[in-house]
Z-matrix of the N, CA and C atoms (Angstrom, degrees):
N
C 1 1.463
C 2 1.531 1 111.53
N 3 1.172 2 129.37 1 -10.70
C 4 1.528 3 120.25 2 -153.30
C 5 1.372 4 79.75 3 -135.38
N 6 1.211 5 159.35 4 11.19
C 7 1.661 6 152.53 5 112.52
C 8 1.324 7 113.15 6 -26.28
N 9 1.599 8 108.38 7 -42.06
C 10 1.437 9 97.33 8 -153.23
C 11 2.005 10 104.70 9 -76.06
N 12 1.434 11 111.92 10 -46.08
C 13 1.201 12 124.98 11 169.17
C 14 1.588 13 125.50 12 -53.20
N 15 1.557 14 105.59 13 -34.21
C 16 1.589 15 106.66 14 179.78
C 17 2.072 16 95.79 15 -72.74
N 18 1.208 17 100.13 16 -47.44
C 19 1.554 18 100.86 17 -170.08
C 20 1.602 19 117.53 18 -60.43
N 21 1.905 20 116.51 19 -16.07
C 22 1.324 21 120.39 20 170.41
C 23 1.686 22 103.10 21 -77.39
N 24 1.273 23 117.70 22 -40.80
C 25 1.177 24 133.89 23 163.73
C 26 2.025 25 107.62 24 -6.36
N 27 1.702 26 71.81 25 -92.77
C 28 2.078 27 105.63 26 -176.94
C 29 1.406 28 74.33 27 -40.54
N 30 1.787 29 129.52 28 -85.29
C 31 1.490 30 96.94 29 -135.84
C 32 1.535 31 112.97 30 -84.07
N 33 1.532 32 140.49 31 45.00
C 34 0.862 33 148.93 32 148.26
C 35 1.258 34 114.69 33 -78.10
N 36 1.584 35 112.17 34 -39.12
C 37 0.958 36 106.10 35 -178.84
C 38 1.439 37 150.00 36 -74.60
N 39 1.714 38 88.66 37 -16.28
C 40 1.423 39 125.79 38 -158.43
C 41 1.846 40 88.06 39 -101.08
N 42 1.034 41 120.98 40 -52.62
C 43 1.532 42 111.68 41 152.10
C 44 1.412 43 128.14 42 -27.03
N 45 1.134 44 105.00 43 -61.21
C 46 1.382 45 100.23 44 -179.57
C 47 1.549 46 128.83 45 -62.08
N 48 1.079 47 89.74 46 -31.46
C 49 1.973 48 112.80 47 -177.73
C 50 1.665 49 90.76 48 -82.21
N 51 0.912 50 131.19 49 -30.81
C 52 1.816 51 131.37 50 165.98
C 53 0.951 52 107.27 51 -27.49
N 54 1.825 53 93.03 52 -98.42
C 55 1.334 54 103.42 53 172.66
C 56 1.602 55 154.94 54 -77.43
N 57 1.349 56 92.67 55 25.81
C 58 1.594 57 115.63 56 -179.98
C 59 1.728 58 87.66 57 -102.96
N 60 1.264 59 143.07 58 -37.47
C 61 1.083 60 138.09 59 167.68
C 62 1.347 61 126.46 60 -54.00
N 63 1.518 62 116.37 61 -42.93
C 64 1.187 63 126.86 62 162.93
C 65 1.086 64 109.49 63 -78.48
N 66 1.197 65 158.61 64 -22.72
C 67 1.692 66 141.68 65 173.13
C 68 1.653 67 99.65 66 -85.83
N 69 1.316 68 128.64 67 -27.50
C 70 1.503 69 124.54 68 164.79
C 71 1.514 70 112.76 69 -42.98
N 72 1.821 71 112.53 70 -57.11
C 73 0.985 72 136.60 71 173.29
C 74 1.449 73 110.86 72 -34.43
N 75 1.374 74 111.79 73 -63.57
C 76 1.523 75 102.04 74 -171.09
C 77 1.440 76 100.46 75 -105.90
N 78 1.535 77 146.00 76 14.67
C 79 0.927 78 131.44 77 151.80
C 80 1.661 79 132.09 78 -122.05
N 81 1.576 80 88.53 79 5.04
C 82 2.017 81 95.14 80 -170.83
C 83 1.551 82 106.28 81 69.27
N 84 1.713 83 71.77 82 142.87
C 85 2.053 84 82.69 83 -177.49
C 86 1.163 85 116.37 84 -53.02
N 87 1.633 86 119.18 85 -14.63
C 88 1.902 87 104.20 86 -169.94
C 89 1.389 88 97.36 87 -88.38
N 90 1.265 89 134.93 88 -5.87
C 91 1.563 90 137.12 89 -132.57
C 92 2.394 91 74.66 90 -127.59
N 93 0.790 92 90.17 91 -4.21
C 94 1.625 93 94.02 92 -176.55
C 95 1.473 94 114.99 93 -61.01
N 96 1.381 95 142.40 94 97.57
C 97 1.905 96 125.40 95 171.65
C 98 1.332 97 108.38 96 -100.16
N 99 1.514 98 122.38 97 166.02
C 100 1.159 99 141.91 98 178.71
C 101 1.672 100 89.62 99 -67.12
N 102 1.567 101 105.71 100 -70.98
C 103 1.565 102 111.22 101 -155.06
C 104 1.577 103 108.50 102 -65.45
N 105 1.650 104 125.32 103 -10.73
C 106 1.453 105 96.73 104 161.67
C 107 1.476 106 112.87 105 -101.96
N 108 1.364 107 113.82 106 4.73
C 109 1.685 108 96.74 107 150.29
C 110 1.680 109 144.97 108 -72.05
N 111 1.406 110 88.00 109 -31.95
C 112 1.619 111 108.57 110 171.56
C 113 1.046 112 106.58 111 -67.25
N 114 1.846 113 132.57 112 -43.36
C 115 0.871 114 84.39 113 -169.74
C 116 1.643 115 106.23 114 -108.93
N 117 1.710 116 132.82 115 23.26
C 118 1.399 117 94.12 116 161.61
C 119 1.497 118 99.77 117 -85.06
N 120 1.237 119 137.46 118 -20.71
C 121 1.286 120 113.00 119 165.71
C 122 1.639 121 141.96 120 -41.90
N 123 1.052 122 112.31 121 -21.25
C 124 1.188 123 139.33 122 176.22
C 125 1.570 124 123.64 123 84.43
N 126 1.500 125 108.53 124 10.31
C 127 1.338 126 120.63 125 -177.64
C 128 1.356 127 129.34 126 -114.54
N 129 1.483 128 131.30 127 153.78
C 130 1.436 129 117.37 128 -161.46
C 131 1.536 130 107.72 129 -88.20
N 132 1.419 131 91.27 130 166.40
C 133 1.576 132 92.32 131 -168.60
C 134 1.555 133 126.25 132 -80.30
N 135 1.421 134 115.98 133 30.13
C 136 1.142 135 128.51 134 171.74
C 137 1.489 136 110.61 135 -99.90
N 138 1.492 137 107.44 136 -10.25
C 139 1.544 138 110.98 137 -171.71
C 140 1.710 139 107.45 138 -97.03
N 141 1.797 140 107.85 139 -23.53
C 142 0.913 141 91.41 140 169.49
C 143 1.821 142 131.08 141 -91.16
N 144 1.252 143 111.16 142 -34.21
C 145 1.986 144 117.58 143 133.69
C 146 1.872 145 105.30 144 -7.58
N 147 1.446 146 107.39 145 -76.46
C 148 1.187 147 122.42 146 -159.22
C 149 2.114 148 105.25 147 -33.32
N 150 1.697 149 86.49 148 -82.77
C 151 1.720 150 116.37 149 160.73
C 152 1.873 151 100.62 150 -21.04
N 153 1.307 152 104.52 151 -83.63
C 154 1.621 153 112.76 152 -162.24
C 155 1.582 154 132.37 153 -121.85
N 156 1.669 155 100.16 154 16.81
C 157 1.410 156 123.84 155 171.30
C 158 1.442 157 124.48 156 60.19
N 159 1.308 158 116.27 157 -21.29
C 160 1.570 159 107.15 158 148.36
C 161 1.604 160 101.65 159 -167.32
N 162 1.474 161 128.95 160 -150.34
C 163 1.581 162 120.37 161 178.74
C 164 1.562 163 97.72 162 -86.94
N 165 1.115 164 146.89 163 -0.80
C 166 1.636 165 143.83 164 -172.95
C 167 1.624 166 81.51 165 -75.95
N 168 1.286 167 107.43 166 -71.50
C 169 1.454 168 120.56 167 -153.50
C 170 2.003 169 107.07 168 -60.45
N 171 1.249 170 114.33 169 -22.47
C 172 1.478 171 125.61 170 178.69
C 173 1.608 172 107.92 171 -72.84
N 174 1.250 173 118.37 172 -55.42
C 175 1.523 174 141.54 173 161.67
C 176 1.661 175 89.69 174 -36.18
N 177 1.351 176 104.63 175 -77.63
C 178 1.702 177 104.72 176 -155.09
C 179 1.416 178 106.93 177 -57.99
N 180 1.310 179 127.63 178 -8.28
C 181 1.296 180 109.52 179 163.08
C 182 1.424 181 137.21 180 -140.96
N 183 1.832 182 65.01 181 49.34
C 184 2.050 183 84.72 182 171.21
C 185 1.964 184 87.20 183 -128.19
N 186 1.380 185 104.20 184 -3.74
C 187 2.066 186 96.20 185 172.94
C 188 1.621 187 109.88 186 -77.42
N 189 1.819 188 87.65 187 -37.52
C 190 1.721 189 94.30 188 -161.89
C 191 1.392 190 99.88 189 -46.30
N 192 1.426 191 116.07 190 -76.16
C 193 1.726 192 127.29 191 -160.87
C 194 1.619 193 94.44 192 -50.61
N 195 0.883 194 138.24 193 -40.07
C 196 1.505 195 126.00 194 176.83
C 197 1.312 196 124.38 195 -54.55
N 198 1.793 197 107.75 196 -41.44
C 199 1.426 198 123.61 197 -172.34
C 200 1.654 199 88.06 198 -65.02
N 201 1.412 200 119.24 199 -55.03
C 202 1.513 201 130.56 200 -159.27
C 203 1.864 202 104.07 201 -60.17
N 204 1.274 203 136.03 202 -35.11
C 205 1.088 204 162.98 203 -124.88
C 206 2.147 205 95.04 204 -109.59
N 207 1.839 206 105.54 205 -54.69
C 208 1.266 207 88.42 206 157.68
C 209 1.663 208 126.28 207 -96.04
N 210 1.127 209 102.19 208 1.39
C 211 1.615 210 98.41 209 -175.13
C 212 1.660 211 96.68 210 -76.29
N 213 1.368 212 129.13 211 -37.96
C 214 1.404 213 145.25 212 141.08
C 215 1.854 214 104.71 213 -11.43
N 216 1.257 215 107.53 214 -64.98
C 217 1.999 216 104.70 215 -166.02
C 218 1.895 217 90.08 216 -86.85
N 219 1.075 218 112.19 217 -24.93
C 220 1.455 219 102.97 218 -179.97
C 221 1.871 220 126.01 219 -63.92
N 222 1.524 221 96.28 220 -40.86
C 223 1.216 222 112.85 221 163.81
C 224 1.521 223 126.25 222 -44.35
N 225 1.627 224 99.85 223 -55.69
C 226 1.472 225 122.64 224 165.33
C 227 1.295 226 116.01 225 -42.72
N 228 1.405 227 127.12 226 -39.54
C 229 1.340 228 121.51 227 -161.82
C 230 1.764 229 104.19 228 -78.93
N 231 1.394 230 119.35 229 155.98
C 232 1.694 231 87.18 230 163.79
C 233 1.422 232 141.28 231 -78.80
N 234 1.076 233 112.59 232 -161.40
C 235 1.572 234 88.57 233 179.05
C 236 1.231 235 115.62 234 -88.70
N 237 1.462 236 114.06 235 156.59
C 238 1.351 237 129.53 236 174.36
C 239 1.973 238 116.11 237 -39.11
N 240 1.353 239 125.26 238 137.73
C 241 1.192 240 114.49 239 154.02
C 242 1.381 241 145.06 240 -118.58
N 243 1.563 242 99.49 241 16.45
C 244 1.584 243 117.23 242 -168.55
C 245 1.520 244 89.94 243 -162.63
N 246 1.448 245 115.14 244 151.60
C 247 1.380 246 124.60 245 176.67
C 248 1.741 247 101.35 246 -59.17
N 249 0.473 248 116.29 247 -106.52
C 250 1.944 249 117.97 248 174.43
C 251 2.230 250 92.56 249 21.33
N 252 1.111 251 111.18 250 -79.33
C 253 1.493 252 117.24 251 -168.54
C 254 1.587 253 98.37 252 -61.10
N 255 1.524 254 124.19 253 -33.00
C 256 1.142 255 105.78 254 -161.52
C 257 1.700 256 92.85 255 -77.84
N 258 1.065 257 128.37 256 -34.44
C 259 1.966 258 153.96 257 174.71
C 260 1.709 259 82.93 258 -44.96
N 261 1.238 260 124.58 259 -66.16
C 262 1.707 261 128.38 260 -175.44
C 263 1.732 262 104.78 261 -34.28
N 264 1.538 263 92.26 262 -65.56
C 265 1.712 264 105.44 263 -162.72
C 266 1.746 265 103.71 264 -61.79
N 267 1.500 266 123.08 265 -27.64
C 268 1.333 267 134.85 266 169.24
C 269 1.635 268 100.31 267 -47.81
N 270 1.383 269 130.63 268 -70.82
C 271 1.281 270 129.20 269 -152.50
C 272 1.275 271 126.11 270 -60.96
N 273 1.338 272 120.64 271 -14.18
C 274 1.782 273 107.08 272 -178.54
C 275 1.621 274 104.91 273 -87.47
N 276 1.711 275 113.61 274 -23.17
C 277 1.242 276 95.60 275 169.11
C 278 1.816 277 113.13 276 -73.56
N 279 1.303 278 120.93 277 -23.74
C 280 1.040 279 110.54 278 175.26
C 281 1.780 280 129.87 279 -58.42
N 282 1.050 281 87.55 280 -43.11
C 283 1.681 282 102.71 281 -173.36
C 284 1.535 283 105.52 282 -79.56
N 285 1.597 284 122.99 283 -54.10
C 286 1.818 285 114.20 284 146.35
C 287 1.809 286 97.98 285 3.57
N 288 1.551 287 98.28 286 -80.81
C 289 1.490 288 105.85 287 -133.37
C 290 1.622 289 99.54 288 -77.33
N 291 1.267 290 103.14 289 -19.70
C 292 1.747 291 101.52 290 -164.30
C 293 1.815 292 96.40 291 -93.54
N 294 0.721 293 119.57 292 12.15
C 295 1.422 294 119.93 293 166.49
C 296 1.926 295 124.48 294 -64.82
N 297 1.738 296 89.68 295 -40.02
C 298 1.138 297 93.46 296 174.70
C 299 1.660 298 103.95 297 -154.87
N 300 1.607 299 102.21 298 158.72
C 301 1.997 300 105.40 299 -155.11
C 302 1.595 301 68.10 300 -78.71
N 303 1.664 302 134.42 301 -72.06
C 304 1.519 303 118.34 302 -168.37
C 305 1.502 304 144.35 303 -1.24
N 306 1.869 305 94.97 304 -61.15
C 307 1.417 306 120.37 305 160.46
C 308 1.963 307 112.76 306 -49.61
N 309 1.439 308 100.63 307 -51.46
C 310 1.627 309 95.56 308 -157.96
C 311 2.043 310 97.48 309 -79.55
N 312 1.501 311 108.40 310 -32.90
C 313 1.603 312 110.44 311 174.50
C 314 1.602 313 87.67 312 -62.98
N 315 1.423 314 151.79 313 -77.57
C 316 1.444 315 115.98 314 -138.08
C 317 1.460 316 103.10 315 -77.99
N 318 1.156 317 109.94 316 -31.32
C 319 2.042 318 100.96 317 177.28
C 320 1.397 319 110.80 318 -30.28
N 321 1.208 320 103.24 319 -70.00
C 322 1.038 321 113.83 320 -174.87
C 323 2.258 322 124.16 321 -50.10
N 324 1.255 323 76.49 322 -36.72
C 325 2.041 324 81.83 323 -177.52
C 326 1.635 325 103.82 324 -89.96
N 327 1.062 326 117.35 325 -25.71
C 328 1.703 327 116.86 326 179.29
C 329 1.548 328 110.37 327 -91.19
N 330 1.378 329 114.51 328 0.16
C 331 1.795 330 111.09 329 177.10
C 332 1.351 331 88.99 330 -98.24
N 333 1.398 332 125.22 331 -15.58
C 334 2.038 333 97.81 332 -178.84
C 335 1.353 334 101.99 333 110.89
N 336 1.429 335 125.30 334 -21.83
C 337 1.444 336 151.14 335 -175.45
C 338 1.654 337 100.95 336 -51.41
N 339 1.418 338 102.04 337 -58.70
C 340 1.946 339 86.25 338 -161.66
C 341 1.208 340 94.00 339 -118.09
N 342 1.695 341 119.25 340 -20.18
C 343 1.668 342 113.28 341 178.38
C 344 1.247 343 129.03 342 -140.06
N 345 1.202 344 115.61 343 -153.11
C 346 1.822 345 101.72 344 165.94
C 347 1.119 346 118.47 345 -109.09
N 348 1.519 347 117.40 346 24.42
C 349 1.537 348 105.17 347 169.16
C 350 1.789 349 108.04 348 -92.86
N 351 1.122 350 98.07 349 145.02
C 352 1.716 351 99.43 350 166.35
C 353 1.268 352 131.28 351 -159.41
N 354 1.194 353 133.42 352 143.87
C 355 1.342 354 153.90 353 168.19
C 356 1.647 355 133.44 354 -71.23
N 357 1.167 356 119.36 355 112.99
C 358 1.428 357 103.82 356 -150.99
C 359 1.690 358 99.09 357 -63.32
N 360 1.602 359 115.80 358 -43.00
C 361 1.557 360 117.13 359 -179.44
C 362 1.827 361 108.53 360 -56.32
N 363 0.752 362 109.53 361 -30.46
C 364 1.337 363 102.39 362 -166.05
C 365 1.588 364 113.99 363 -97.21
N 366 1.559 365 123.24 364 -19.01
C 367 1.024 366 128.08 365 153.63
C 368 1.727 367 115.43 366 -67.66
N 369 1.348 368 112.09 367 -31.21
C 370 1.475 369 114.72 368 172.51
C 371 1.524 370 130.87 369 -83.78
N 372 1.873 371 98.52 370 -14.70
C 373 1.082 372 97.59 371 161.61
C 374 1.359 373 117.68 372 -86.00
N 375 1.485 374 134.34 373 -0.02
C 376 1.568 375 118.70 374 -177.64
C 377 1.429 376 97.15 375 -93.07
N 378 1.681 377 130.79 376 -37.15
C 379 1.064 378 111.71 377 161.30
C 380 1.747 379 145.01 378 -31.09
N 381 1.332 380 68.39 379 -68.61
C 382 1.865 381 88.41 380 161.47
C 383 1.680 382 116.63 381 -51.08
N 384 0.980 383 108.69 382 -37.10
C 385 2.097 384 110.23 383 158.40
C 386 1.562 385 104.37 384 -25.28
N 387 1.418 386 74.92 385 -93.85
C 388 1.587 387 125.91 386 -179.24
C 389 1.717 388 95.42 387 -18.97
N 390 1.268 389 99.47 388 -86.22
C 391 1.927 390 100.64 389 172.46
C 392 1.366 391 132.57 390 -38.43
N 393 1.513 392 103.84 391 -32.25
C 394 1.229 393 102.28 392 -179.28
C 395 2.342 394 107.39 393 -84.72
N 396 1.061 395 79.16 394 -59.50
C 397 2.001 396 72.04 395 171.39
C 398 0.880 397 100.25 396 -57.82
N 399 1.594 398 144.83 397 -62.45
C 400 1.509 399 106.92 398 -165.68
C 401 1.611 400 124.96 399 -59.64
N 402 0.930 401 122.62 400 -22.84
C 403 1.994 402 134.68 401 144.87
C 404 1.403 403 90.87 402 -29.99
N 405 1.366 404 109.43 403 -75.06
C 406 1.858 405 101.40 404 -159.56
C 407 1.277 406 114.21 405 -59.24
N 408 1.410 407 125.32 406 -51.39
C 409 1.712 408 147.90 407 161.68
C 410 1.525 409 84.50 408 -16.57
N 411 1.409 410 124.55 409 -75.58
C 412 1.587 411 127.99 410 -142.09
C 413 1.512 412 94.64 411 -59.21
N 414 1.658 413 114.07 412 -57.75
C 415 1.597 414 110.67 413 -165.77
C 416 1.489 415 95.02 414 -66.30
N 417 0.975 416 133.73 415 -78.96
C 418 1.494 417 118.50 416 -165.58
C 419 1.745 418 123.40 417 -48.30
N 420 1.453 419 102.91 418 -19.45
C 421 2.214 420 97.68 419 153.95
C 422 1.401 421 102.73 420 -59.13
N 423 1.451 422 112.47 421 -61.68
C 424 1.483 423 101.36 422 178.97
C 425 1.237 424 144.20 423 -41.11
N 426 1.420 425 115.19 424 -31.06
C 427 1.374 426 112.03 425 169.08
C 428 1.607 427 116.08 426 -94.56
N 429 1.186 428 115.10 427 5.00
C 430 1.167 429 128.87 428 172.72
C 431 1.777 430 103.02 429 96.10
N 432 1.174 431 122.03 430 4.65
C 433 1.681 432 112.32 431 -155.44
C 434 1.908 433 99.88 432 -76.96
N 435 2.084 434 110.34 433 -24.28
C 436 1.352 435 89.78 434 172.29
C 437 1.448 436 110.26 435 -118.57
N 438 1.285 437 116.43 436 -164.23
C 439 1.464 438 117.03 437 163.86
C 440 1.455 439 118.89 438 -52.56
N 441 1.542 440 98.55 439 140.75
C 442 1.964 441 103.90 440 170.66
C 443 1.338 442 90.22 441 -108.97
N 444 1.211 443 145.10 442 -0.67
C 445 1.848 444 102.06 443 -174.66
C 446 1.279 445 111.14 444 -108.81
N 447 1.971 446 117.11 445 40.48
C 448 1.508 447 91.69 446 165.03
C 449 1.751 448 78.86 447 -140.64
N 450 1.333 449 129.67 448 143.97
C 451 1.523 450 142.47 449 173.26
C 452 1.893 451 101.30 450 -31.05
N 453 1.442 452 110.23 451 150.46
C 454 1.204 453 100.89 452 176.10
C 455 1.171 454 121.88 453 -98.19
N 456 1.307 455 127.07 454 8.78
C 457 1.816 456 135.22 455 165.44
C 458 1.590 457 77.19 456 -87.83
N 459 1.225 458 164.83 457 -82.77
C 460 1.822 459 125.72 458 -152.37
C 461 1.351 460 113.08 459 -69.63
N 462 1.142 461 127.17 460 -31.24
C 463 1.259 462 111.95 461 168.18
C 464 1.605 463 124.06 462 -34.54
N 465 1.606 464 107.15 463 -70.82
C 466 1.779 465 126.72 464 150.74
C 467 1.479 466 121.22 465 -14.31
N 468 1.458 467 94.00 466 -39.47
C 469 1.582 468 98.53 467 -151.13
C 470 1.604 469 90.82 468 -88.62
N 471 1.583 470 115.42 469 -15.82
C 472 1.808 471 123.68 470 -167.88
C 473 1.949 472 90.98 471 -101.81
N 474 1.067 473 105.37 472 -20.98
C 475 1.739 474 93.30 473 169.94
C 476 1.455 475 108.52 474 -62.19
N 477 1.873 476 111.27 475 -63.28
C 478 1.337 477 121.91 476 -175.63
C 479 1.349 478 112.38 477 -29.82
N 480 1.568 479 104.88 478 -53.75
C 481 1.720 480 126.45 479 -178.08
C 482 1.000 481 106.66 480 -35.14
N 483 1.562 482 124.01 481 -59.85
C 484 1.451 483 128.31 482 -139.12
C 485 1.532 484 92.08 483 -106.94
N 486 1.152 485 141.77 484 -28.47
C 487 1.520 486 144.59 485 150.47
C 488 1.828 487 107.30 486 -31.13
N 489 1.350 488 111.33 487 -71.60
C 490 1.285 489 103.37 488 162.41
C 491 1.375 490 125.36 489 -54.10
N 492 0.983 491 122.74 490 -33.85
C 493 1.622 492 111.84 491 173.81
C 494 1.504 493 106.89 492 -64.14
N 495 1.152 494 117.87 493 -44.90
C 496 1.482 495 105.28 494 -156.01
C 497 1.496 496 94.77 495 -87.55
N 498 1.333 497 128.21 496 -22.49
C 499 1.736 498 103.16 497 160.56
C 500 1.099 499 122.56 498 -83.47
N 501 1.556 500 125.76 499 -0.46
C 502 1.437 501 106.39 500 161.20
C 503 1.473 502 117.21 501 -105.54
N 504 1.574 503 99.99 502 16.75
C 505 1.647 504 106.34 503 155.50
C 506 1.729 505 113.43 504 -75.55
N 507 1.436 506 106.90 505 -42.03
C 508 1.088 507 104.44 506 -179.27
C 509 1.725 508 136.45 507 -67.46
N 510 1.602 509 102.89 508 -13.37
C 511 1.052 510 93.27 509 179.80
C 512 2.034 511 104.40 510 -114.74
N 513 1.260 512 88.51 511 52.29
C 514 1.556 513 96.50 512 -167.79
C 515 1.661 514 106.60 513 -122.00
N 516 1.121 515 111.19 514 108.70
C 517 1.787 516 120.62 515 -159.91
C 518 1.489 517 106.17 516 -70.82
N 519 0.953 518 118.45 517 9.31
C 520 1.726 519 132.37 518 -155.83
C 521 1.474 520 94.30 519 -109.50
N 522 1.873 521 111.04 520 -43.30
C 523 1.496 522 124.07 521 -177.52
C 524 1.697 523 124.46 522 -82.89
N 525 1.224 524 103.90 523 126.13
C 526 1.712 525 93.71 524 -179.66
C 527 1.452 526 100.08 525 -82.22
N 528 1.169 527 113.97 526 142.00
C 529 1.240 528 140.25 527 -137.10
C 530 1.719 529 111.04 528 -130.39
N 531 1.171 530 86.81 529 -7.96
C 532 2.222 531 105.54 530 -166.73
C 533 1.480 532 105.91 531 -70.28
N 534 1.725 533 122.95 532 -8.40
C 535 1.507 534 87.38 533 167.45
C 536 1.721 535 100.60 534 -126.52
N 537 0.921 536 112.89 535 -168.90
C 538 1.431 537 128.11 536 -165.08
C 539 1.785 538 121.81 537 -83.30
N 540 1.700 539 111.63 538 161.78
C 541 1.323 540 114.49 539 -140.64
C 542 2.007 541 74.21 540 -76.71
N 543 1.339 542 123.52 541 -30.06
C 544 1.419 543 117.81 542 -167.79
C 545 1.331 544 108.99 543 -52.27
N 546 1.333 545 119.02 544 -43.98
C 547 1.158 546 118.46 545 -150.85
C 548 1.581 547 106.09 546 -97.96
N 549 1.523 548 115.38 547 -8.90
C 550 1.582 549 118.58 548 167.88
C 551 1.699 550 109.96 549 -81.09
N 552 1.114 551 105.63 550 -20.13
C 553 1.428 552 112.04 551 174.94
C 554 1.369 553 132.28 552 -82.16
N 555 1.690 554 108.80 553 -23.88
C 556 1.335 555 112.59 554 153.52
C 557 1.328 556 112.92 555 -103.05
N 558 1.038 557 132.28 556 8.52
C 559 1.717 558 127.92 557 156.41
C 560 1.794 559 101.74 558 -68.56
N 561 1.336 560 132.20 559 -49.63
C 562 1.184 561 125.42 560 -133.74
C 563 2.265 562 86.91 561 -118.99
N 564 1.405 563 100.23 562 -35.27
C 565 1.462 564 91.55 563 169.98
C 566 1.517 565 114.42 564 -101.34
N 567 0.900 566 131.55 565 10.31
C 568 1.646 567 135.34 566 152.60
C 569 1.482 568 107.31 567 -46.75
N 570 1.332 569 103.14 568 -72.16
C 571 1.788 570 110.25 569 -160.91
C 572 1.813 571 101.36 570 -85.85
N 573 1.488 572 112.44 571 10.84
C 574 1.618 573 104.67 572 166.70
C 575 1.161 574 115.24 573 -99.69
N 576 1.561 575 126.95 574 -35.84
C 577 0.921 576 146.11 575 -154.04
C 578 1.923 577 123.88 576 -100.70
N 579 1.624 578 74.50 577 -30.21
C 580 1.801 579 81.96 578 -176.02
C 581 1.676 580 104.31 579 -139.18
N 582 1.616 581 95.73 580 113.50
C 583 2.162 582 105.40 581 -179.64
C 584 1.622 583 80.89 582 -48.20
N 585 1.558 584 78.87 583 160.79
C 586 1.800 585 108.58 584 175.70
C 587 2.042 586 85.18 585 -94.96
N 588 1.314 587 101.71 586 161.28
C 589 1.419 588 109.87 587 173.70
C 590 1.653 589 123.34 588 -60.99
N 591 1.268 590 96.26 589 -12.97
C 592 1.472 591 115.84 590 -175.23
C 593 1.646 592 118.44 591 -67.75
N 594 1.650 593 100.84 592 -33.08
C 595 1.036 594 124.61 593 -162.92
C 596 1.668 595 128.96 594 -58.85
């Protein structure tokens, strides 16, 4: 008896994340409302609260599987062998996020980062960052192409850093903004990542 209700449940839920995907689609996450999801879903808006507790929480878990989705083709690729390619494999999460301030405000509040709300995908996807550059960090200490004298999970952990900085450079009206996410990424991970010869 209690199959039948949990299983209307799932596909309520999976409804809702539908068509909140498709109105993202043609309107972007900021352009996103509660009340035209409910109602092409056909359900009241206590059900969608219920599911994901308000539209922050609906958003956050229609970003996660997306965030998860390129870290997914990134994996695929091989690994980086020079900062420049590893700067390559950096950009689709960048541009993902800089698409919209929505995207880069809940990343940030559903990883645990600025508050206490959180998302299990989206807290697992910054991990999963983190794991994956420091992977890259390790092969490129090895061949010598970056720095060895600081562990390569902080190194990772100063990419993440500077990833957030430079998208919340970008959506900062104060910041000129005219050249590209490539080229903020080797301005600011150049001199973290790789001693000057001097050194």
């Amino acid at each position: 008896m209690s199959r039948a209700p949990q299983q209307r449940r799932l596909e309520t839920r999976a409804r809702l994340l539908e068509v909140a995907a498709a109105q993202i689609a043609a309107s972007g996450y900021s352009g996103l409302r509660v009340e035209d999801v409910v109602a092409e879903a056909g359900v009241a808006k206590g059900t969608l609260f219920s599911h994901f507790g308000d539209k922050n929480g609906l958003l956050a878990a229609v970003i996660g599987p997306r965030i998860m989705a390129i870290l997914d083709d990134t994996e695929a690729l091989p690994a980086p062998q020079t900062l420049d390619e590893l700067i390559d494999r950096l950009l689709p999460v960048v541009q993902f996020v800089a698409q919209d301030r929505v995207i880069f405000d809940l990343l940030l509040r559903y990883s645990g980062t600025t508050g206490t709300e959180t998302d299990v995908v989206i807290t697992q996807s910054f991990f999963r960052q983190i794991s994956l550059w420091s992977g890259w960090v390790t092969q490129l200490q090895n061949t010598g192409t970056l720095r060895q004298d600081q562990p390569a999970d902080v190194l990772a952990e100063g990419i993440q850093a500077f990833l957030n900085h430079i998208l919340a450079l970008s959506f900062c009206a104060a910041h000129d903004t005219s050249g590209s996410f490539r080229e903020d990424l080797l301005t600011y991970l150049s001199p973290w990542l790789v001693l000057s010869s001097g050194t």
